[in-house]
PDB file of N, CA, C and O in Angstrom:
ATOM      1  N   UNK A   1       0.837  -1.162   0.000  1.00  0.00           N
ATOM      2  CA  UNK A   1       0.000   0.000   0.000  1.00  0.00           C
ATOM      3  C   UNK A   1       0.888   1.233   0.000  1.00  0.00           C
ATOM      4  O   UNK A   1       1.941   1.250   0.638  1.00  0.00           O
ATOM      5  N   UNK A   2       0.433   2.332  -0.765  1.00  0.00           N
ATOM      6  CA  UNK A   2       1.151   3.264  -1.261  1.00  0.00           C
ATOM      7  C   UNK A   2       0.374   4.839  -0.961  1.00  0.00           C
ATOM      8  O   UNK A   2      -0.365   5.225  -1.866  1.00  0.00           O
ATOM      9  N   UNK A   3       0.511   5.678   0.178  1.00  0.00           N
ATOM     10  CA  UNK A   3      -0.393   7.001  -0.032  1.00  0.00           C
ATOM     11  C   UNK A   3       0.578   8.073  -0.460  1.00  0.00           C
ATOM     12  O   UNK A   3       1.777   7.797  -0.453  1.00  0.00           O
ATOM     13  N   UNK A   4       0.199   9.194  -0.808  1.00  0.00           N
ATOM     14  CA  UNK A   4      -0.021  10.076  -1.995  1.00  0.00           C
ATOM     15  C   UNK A   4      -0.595  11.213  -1.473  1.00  0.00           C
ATOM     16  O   UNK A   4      -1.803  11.275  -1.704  1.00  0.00           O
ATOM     17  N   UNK A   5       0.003  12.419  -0.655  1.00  0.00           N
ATOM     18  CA  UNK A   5      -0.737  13.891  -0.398  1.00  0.00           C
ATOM     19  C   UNK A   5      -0.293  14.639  -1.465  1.00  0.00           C
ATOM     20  O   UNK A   5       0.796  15.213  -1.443  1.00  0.00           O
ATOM     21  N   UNK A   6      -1.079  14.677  -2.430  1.00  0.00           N
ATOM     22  CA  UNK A   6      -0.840  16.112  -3.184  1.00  0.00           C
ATOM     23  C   UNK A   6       0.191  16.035  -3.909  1.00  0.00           C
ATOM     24  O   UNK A   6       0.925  16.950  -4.282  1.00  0.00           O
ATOM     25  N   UNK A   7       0.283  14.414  -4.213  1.00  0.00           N
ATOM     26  CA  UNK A   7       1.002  14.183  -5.564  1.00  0.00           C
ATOM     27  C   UNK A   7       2.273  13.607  -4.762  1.00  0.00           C
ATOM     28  O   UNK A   7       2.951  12.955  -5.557  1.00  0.00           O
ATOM     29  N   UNK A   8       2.820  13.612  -3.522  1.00  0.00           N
ATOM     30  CA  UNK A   8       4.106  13.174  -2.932  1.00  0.00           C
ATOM     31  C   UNK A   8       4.020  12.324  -1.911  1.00  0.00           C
ATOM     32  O   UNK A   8       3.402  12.612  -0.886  1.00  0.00           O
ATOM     33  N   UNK A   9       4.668  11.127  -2.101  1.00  0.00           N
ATOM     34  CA  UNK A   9       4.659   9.612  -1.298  1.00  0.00           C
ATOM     35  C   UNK A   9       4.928  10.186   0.042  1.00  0.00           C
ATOM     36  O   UNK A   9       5.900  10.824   0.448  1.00  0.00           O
ATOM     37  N   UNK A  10       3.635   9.740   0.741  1.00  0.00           N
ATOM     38  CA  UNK A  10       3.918   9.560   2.589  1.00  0.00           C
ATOM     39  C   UNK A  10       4.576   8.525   3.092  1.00  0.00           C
ATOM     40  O   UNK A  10       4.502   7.300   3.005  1.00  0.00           O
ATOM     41  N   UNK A  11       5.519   9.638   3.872  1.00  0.00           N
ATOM     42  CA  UNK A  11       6.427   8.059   4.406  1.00  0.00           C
ATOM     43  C   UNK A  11       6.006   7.271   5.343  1.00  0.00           C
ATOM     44  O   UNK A  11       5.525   7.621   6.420  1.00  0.00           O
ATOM     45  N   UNK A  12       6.238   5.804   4.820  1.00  0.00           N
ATOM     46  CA  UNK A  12       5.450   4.778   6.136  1.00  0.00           C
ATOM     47  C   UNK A  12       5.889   5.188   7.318  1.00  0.00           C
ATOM     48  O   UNK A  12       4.809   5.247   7.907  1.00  0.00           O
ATOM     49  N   UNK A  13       6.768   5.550   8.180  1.00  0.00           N
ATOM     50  CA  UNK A  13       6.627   6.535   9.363  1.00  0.00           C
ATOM     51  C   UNK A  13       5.836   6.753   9.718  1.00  0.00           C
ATOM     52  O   UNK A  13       5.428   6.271  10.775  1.00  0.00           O
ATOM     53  N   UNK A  14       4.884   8.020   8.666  1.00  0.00           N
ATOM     54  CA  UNK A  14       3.860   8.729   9.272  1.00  0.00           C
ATOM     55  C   UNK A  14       2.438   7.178   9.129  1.00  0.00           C
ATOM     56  O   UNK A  14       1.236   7.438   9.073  1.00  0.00           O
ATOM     57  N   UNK A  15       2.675   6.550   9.116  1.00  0.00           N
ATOM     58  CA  UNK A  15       1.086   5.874   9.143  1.00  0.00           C
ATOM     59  C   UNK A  15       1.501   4.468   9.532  1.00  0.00           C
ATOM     60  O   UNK A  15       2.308   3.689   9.025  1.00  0.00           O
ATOM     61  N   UNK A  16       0.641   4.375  10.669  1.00  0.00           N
ATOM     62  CA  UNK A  16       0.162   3.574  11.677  1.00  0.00           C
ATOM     63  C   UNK A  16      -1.023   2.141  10.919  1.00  0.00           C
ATOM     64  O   UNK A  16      -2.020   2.562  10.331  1.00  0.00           O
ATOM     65  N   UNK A  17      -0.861   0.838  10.977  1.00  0.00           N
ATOM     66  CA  UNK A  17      -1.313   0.145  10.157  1.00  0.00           C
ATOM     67  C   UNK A  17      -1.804  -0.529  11.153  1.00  0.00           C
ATOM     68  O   UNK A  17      -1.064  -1.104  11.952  1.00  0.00           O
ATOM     69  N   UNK A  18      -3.116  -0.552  11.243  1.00  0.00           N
ATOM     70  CA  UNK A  18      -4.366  -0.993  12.379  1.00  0.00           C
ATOM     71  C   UNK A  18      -4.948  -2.304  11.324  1.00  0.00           C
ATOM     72  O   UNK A  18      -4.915  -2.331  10.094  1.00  0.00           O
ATOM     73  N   UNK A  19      -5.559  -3.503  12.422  1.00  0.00           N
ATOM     74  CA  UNK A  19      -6.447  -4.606  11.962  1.00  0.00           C
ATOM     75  C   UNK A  19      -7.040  -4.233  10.815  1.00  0.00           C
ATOM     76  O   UNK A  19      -6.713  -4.982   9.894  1.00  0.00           O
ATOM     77  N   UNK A  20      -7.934  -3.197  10.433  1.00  0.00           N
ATOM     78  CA  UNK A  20      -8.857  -3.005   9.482  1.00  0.00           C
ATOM     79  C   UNK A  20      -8.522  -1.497   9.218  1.00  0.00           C
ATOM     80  O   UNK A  20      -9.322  -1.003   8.423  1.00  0.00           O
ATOM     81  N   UNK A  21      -7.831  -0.874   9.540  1.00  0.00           N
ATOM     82  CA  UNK A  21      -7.230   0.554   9.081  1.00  0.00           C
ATOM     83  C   UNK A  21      -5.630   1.090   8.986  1.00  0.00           C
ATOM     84  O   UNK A  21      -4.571   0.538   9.286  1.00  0.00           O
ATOM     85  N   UNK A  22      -5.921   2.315   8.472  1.00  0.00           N
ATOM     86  CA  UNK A  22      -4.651   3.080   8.098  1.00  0.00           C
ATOM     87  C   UNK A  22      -4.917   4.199   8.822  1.00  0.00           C
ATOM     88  O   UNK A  22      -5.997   4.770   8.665  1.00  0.00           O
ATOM     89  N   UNK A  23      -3.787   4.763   9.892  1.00  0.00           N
ATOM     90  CA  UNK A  23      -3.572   6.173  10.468  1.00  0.00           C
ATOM     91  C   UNK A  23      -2.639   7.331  10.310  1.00  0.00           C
ATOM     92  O   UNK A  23      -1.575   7.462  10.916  1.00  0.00           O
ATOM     93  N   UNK A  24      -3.057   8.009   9.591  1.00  0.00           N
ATOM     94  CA  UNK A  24      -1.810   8.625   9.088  1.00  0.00           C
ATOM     95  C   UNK A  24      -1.805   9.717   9.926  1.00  0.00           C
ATOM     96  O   UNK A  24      -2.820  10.178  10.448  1.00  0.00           O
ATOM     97  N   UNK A  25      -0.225  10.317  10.128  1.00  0.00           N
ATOM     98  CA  UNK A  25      -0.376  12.041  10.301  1.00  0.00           C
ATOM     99  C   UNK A  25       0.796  12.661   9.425  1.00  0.00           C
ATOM    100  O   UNK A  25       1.995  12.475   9.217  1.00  0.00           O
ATOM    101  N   UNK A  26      -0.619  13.815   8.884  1.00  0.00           N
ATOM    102  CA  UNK A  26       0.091  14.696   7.928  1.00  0.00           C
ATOM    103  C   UNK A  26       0.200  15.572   8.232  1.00  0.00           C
ATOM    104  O   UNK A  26      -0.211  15.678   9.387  1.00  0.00           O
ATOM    105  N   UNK A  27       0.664  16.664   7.743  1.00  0.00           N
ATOM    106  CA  UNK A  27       0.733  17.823   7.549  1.00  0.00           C
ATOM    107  C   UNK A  27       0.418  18.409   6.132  1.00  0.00           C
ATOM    108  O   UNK A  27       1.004  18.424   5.050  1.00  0.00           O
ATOM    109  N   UNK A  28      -0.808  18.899   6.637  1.00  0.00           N
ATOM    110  CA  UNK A  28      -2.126  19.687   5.113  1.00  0.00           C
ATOM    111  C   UNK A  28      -1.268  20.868   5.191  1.00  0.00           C
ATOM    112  O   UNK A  28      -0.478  21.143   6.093  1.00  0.00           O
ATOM    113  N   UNK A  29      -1.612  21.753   3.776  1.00  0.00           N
ATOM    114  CA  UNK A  29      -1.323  22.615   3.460  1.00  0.00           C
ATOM    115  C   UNK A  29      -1.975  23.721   4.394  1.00  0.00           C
ATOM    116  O   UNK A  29      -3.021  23.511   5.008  1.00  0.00           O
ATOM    117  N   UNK A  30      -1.086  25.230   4.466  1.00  0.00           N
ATOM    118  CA  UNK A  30      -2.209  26.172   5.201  1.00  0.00           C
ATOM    119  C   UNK A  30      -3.987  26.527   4.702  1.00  0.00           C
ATOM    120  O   UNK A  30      -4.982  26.876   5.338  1.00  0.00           O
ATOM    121  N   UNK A  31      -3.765  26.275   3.505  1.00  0.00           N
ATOM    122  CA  UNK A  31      -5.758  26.168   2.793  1.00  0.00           C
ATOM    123  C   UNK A  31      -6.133  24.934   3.424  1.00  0.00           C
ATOM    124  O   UNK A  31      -7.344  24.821   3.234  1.00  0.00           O
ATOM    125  N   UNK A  32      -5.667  23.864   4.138  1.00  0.00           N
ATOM    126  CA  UNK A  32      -6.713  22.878   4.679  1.00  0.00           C
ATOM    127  C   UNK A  32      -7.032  21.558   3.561  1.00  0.00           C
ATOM    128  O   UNK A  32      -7.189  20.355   3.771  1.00  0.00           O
ATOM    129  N   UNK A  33      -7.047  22.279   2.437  1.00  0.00           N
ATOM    130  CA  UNK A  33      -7.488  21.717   1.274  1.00  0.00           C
ATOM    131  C   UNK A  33      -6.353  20.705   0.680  1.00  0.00           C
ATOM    132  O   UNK A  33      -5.337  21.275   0.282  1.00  0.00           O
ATOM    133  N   UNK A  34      -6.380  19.342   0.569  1.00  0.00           N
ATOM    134  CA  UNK A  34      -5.339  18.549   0.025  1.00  0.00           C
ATOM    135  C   UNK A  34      -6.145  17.305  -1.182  1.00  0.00           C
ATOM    136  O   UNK A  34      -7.363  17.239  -1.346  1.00  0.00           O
ATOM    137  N   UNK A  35      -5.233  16.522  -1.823  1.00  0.00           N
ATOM    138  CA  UNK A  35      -5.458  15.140  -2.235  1.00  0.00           C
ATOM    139  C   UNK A  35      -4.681  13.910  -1.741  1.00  0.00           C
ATOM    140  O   UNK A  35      -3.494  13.586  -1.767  1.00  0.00           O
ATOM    141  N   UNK A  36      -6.012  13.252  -1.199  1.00  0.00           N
ATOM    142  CA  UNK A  36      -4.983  12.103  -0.924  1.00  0.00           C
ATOM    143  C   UNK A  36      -5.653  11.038  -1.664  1.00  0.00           C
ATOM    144  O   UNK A  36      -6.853  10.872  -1.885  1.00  0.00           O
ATOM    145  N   UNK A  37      -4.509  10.269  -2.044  1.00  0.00           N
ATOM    146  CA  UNK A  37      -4.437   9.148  -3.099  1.00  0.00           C
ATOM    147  C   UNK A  37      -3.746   7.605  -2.714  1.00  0.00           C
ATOM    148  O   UNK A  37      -2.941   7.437  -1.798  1.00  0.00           O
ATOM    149  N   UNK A  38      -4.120   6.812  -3.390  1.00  0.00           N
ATOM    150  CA  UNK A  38      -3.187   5.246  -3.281  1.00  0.00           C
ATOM    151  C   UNK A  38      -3.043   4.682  -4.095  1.00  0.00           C
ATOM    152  O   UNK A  38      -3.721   4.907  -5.097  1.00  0.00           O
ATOM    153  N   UNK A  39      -2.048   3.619  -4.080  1.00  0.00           N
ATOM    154  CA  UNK A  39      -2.638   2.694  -5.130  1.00  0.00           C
ATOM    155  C   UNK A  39      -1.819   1.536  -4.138  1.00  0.00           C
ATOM    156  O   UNK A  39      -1.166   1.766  -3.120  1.00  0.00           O
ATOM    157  N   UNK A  40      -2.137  -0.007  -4.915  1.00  0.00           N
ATOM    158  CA  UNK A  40      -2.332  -0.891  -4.099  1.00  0.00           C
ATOM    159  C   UNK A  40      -1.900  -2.035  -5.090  1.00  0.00           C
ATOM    160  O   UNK A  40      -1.634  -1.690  -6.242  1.00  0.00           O
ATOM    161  N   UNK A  41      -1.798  -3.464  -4.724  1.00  0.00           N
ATOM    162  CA  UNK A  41      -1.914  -4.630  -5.955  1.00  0.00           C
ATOM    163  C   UNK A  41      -3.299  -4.821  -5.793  1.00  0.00           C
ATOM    164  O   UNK A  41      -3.872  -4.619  -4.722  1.00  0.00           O
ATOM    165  N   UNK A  42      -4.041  -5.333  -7.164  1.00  0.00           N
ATOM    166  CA  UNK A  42      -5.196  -5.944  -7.243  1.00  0.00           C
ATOM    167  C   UNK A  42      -5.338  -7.076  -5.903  1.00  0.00           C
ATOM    168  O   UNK A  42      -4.385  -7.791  -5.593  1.00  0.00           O
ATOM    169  N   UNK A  43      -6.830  -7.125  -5.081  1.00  0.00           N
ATOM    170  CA  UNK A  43      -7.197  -7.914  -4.547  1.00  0.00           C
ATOM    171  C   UNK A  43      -8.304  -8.614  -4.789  1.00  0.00           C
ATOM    172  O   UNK A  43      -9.435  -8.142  -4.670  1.00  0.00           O
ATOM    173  N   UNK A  44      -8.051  -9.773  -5.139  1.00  0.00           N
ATOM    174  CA  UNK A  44      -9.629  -9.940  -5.424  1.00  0.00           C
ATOM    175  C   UNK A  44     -10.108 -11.278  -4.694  1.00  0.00           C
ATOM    176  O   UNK A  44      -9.652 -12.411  -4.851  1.00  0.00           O
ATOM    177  N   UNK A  45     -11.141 -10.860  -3.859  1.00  0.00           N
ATOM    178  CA  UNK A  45     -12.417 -12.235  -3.546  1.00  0.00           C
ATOM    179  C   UNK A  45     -13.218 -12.964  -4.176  1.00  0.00           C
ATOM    180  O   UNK A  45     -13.545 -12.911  -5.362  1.00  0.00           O
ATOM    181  N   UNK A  46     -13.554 -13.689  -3.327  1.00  0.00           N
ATOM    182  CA  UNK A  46     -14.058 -14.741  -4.781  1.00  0.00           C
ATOM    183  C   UNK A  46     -16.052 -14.100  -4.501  1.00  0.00           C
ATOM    184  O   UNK A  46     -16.698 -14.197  -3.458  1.00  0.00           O
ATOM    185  N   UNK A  47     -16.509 -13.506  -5.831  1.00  0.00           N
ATOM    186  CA  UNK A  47     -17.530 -13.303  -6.439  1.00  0.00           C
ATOM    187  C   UNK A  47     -17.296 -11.550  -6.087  1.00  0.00           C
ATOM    188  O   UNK A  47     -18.285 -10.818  -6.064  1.00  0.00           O
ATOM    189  N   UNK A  48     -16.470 -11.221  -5.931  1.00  0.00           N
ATOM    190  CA  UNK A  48     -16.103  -9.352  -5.482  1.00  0.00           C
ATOM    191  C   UNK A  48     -15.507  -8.768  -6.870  1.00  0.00           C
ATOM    192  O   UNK A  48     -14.346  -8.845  -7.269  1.00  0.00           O
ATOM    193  N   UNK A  49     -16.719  -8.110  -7.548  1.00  0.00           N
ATOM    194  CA  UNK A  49     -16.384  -7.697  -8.847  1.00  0.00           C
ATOM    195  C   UNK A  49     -15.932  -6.224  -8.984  1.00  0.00           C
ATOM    196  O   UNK A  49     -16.012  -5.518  -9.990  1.00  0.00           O
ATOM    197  N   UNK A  50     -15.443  -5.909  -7.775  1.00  0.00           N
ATOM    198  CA  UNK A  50     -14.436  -3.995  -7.848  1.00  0.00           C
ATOM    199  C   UNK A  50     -13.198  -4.670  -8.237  1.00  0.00           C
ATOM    200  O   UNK A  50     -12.738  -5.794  -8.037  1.00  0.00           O
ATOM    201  N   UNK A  51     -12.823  -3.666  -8.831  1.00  0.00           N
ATOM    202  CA  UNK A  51     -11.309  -3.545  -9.825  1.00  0.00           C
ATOM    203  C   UNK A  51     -10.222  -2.749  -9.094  1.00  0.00           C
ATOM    204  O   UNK A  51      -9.044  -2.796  -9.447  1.00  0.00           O
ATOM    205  N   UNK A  52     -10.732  -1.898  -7.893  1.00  0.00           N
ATOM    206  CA  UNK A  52      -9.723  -1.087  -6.954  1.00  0.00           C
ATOM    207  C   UNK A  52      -8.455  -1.529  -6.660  1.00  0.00           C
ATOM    208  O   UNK A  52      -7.346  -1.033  -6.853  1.00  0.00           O
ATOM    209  N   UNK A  53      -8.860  -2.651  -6.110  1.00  0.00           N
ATOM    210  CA  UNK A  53      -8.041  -3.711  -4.748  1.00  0.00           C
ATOM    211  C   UNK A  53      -7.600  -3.122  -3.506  1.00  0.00           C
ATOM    212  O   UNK A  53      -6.500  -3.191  -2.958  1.00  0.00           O
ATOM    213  N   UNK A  54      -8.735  -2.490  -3.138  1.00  0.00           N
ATOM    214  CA  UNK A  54      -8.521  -1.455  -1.687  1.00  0.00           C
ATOM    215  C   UNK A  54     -10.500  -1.091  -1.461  1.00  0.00           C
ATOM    216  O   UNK A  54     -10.780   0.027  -1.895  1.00  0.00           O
ATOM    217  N   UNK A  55     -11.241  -1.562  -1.112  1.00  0.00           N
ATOM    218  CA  UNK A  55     -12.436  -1.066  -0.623  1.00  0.00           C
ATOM    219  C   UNK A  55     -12.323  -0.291   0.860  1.00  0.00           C
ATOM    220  O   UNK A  55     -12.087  -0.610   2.025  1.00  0.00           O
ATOM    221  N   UNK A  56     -12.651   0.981   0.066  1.00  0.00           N
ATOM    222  CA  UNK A  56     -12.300   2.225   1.509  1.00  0.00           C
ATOM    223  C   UNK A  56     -13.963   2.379   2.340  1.00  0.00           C
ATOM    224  O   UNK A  56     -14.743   3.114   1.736  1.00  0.00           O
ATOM    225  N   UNK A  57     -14.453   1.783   3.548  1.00  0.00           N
ATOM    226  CA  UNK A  57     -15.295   1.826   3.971  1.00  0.00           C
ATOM    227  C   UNK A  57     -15.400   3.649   4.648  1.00  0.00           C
ATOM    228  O   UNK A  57     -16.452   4.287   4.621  1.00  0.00           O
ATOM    229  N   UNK A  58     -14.731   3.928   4.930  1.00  0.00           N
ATOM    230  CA  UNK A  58     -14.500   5.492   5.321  1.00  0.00           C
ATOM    231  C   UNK A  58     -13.451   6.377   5.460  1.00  0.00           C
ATOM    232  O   UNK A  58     -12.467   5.685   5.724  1.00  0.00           O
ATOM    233  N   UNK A  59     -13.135   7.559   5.420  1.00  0.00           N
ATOM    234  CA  UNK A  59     -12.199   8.016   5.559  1.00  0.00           C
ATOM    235  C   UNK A  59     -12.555   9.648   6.536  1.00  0.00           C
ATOM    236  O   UNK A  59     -13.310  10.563   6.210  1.00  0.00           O
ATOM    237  N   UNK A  60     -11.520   9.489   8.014  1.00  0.00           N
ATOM    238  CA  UNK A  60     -12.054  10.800   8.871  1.00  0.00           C
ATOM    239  C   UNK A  60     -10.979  11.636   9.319  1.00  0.00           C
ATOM    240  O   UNK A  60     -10.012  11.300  10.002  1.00  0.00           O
ATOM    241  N   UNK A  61     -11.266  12.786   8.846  1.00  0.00           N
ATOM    242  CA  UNK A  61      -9.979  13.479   9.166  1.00  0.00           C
ATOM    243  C   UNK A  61     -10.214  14.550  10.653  1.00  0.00           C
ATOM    244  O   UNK A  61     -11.193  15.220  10.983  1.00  0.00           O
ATOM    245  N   UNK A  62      -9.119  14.394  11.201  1.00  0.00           N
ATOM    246  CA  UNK A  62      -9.042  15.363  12.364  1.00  0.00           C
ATOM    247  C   UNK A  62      -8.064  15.934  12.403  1.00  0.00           C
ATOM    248  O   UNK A  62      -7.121  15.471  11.761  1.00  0.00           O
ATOM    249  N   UNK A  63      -7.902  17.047  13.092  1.00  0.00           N
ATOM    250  CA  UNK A  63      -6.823  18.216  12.891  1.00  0.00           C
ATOM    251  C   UNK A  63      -5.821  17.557  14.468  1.00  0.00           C
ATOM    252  O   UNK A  63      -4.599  17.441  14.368  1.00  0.00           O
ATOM    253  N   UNK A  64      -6.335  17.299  15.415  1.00  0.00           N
ATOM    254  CA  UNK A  64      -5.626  16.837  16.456  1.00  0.00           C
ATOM    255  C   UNK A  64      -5.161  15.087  15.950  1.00  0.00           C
ATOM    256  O   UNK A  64      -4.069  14.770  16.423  1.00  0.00           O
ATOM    257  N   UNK A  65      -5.796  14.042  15.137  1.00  0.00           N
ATOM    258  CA  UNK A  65      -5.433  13.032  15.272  1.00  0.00           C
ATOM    259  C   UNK A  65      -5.143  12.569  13.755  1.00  0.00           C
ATOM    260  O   UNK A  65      -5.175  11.380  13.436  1.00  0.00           O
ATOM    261  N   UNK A  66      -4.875  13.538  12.906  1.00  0.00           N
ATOM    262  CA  UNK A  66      -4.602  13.208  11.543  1.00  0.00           C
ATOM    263  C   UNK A  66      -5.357  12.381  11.230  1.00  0.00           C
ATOM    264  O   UNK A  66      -6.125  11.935  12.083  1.00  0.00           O
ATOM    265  N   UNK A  67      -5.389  11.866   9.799  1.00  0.00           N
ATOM    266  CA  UNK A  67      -6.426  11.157   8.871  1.00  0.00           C
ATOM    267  C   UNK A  67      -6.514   9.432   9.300  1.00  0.00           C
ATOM    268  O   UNK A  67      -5.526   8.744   9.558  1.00  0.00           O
ATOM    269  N   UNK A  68      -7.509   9.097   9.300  1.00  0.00           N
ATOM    270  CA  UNK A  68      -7.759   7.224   9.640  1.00  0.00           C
ATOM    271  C   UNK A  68      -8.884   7.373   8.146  1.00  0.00           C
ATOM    272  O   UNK A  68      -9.716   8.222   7.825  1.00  0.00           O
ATOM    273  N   UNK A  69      -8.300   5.829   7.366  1.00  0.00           N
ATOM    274  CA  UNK A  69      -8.789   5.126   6.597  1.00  0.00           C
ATOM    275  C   UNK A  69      -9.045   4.102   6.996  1.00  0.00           C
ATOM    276  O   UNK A  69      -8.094   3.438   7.406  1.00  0.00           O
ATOM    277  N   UNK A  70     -10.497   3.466   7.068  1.00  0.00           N
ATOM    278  CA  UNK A  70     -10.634   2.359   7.344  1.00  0.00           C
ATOM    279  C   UNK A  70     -11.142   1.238   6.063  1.00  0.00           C
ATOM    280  O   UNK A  70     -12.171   1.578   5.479  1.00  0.00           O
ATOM    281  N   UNK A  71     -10.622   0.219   5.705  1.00  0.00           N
ATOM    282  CA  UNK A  71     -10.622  -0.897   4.498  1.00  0.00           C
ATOM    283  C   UNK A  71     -11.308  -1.495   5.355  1.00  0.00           C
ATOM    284  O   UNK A  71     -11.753  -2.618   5.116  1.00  0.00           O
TER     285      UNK A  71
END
């Protein structure tokens, strides 16, 4: 797994790899406003017809506890 703020690889450092999630802490730009991105190898289950290979059930950002993705 591979993340991506605003076009530049986060270093595994910053992110914390939980049972069923990802915790990152970043540092956003002063506008607040960012992109975050991944990419991943194909995963696939058997009769699971997404092409992702990462199903993101949510994603919550906090200013005190940086961003959690949960798969």
């Amino acid at each position: 797994m591979h993340f991506y703020l605003d076009g530049v690889h986060v270093d595994a450092s910053a992110i914390a790899i939980g049972p069923d999630s990802y915790t990152m802490d970043l540092d956003l730009p002063p506008s607040g406003i960012a992109i975050l991105a991944w990419s991943c190898p194909e995963l696939r289950g058997i009769g699971d017809s997404r092409r992702l290979g990462l199903s993101v059930a949510s994603i919550e950002v906090s200013q005190d506890a940086g961003a959690s993705i949960s798969a």
